[in-house]
C-alpha positions in Angstrom: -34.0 25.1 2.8 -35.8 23.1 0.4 -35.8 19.7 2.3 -34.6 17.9 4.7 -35.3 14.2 3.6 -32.3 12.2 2.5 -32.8 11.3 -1.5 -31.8 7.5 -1.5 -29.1 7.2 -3.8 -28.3 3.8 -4.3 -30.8 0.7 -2.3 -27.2 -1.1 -1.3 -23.9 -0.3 0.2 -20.8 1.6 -1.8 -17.9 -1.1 -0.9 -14.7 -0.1 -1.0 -11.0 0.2 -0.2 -10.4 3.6 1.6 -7.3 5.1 2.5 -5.8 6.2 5.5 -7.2 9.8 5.5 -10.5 12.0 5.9 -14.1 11.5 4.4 -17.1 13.7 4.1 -19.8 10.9 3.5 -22.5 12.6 1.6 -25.7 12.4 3.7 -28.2 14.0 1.8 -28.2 11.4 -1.0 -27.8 14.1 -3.8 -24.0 14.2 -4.5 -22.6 13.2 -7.7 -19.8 12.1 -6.9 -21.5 9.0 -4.7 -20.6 8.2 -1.5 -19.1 11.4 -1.0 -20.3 14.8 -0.7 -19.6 17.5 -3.5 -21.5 20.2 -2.0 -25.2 19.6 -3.2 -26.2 19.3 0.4 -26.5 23.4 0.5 -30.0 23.2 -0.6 -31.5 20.9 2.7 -30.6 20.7 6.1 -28.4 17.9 5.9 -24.8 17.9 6.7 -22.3 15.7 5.4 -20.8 13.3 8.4 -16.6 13.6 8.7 -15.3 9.9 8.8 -11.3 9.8 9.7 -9.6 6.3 9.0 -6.6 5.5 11.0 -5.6 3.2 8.0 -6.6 1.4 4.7 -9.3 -1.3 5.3 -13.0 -1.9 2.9 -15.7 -0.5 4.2 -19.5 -0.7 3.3 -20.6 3.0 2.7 -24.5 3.1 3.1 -26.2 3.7 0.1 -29.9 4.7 0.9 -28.8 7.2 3.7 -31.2 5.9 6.3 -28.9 3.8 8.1 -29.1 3.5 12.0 -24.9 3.4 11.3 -24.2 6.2 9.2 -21.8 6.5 7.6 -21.8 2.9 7.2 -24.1 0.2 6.0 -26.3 -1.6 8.3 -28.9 -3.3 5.7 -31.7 -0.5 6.4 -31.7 -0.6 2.4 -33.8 -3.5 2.3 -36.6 -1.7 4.0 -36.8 1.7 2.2 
């Protein structure tokens, strides 16, 4: 594997609506298709993190990967 260090994509939370449904937050901080994983993780040792949502609400989607609340924002961003 060629790393295990999440890449910070973004120093501040995704905000969104989500829908009632699945997630696979991308973790590794190399997805384009940010905050959610496309696959790119295969070349670390990071996995994505499976988020269900029991129905539609916003939601702060970390950003910087180093949260102490993944998959969600906690403000770590201002540190990193």
């Amino acid at each position: 594997m060629a790393t295990t260090d999440p890449k910070v994509a973004q120093r501040g939370p995704f905000k969104m609506q989500v829908e009632a449904k699945t997630y696979a937050w991308c973790a590794c901080g190399r997805s384009e298709n940010q905050p959610f994983c496309d696959g790119s993780h295969k070349i670390t040792d990071i996995k994505p993190i499976i988020q269900r949502f029991a129905e539609a609400r916003e939601v702060s989607w970390c950003g910087c990967k180093h949260s102490g609340t993944k998959p969600f924002c906690d403000g770590t961003h201002r540190k990193v």
